[in-house]
C-alpha positions, 0 to 999 in steps of 0.5 A: 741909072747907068749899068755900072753904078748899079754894079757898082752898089751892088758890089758895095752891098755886098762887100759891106754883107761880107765884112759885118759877117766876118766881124759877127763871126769874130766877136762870136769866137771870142766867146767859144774859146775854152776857158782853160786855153784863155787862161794858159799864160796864168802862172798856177804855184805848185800846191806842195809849196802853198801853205794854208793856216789851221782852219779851226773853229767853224762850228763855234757859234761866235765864229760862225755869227761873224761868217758873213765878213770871215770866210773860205770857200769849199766846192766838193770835187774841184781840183786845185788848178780849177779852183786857182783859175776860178779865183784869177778870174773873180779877183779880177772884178774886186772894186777899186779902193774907196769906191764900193759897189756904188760905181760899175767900175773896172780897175784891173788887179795887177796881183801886187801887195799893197799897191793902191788901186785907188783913191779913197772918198774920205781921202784927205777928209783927216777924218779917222771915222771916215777912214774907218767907214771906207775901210769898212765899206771897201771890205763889205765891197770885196766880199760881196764880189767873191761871193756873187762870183764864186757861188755861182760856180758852185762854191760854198762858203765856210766860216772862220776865225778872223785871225784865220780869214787874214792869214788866207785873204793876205790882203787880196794878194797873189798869195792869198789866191793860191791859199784859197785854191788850195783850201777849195780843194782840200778836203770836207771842212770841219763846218757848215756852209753858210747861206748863199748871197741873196 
């Protein structure tokens, strides 16, 4: 084999060693960046100007029979800002309309009211039991979502009255995230946490 093609590999070795280095010590700093400087270009409403509903009722028994579907969460000590940027963040894996948990799907939440983020299974069934069973089976989704991205970052779950978990939930609006936040951070709840996610 001549001296300059041996060189010549030898340089391409090295050049390839190089450039997977470099890609290995990119991708790796993805995931050392701090949270918080990710996450600058999220908008955080002022707290003043965030209204959160009465919670009241969370120790009566009916209220806290249904606790697993109406819900807020609490952390002791979490600050509003914390607590916002923690909900962005968990909003951001609610599954799509219509598809449950059955999918590992991504369908990114623009932070919009009422805007369809996909296609129901029942869809154009005209079956209202079927409209009611996804309608049930998308509520189920969302909720176990929250509760297995929140609780392990160490929020608890408080019962409240339906009428109540509306108000705050505003249909998983933008809104809805601030009232959370607010509520994560106010305060001991008048209530006993309900049990974890299993």
């Amino acid at each position: 084999m001549p001296v300059e093609l041996a060189l010549d590999e030898t340089r391409g070795w090295s050049m390839g060693v190089r450039l997977s280095c470099l890609c290995v010590l990119f991708s790796g700093s993805i995931f050392l960046i701090d949270p918080a400087i990710a996450q600058q270009d999220v908008a955080i409403p002022d707290p003043e100007t965030v209204e959160v509903p009465i919670l009241v009722g969370g120790r009566d028994p009916k209220v806290v029979q249904s606790g697993w579907k109406n819900f807020y969460f609490y952390k002791p000590g979490v600050i509003y800002k914390e607590a916002y940027l923690d909900l962005f963040e968990c909003y951001k894996f609610l599954p799509a309309y219509g598809y449950g948990n059955m999918l590992p799907l991504f369908v990114h939440w623009n932070g919009r009211q009422g805007v369809d983020r996909g296609q129901s299974a029942f869809a154009g069934s005209d079956s209202l039991i079927g409209g009611l069973v996804s309608k049930s089976l998308d509520r189920r989704a969302r909720l176990s979502r929250m509760r297995r991205c929140m609780e392990p970052r160490g929020y608890k779950r408080y019962p409240v009255a339906e009428a109540t978990w509306e108000k705050i939930i505003d249909g998983y609006s933008l809104k809805s995230i601030a009232i959370q936040a607010k509520i994560a951070a106010m305060g001991a709840p008048d209530a006993e946490p309900l049990p974890e996610s299993k």
